[in-house]
N, C-alpha and C positions, 0 to 999 in steps of 0.2 A: 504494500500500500504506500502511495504517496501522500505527498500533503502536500496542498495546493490551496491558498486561500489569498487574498490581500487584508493588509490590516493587521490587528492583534489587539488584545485586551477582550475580547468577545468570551461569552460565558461556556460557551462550545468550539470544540475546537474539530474541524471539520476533518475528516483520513479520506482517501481516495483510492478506490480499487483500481487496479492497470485501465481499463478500458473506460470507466468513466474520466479519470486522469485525463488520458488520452483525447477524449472528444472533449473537454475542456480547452484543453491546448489546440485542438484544430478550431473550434470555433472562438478562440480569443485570436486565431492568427485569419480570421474568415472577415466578409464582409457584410456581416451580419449585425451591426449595431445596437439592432434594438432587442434582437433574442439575445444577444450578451449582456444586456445591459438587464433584460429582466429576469437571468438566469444569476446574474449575479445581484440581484434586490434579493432573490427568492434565498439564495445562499446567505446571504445577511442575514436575513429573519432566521433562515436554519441557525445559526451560529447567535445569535442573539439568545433562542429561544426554544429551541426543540419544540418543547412539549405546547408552543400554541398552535389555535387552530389551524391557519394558515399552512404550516408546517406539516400538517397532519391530516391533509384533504380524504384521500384513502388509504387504507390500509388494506394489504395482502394477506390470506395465510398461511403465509414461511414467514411473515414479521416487517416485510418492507412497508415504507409509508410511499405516496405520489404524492409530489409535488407538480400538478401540472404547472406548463411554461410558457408563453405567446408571443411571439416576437417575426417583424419580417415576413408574415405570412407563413409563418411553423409552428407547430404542434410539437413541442418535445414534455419528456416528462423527465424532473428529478425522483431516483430512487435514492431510499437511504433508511437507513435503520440504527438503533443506540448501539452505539461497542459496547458489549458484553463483559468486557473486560476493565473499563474506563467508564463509568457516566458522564463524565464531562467532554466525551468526544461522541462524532458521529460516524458514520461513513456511508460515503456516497456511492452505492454501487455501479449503477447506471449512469447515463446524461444522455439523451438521443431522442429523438423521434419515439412515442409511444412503441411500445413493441406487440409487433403485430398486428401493425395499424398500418 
């Protein structure tokens, strides 16, 4: 897992699994503006806050939560769920286009 966030002092502190990492860094080096910029509000709130609603739109039964995303004319979804290990961190498994959508 990486870590990948801007900032610090946040009450969560965000991990990153390879492939959501990864599509992070493709769409920060992308010409996507406004899905950046509201993937990265939605990642604030996550790191602010976990447990608010916002944060917690859906939930899965293997434990992931959605965070739907809108930007640019796209549909992505944040996956992420508490580290089990750390309460005070999250990780993001996902970052993409709804999957199987």
């Amino acid at each position: 897992m990486g870590f990948h966030t801007e900032g610090g002092g946040s009450e969560s502190r965000i991990l990153w699994g390879e492939l959501a990492n990864e599509a992070m860094t493709d769409l920060e080096e992308s010409t996507r503006p406004q899905l950046l910029a509201e993937v990265r509000r939605m990642l604030g709130l996550l790191e602010d806050d976990p447990t608010q609603a916002e944060a917690r739109r859906r939930r899965f039964q293997n434990g992931l939560w959605a965070i739907p995303v809108r930007g640019d004319g796209e549909d992505w979804v944040i996956l992420w769920e508490p580290n089990a290990e750390n309460p005070d961190e999250v990780v993001v498994r996902y970052l993409g286009p709804p999957p199987g959508g």
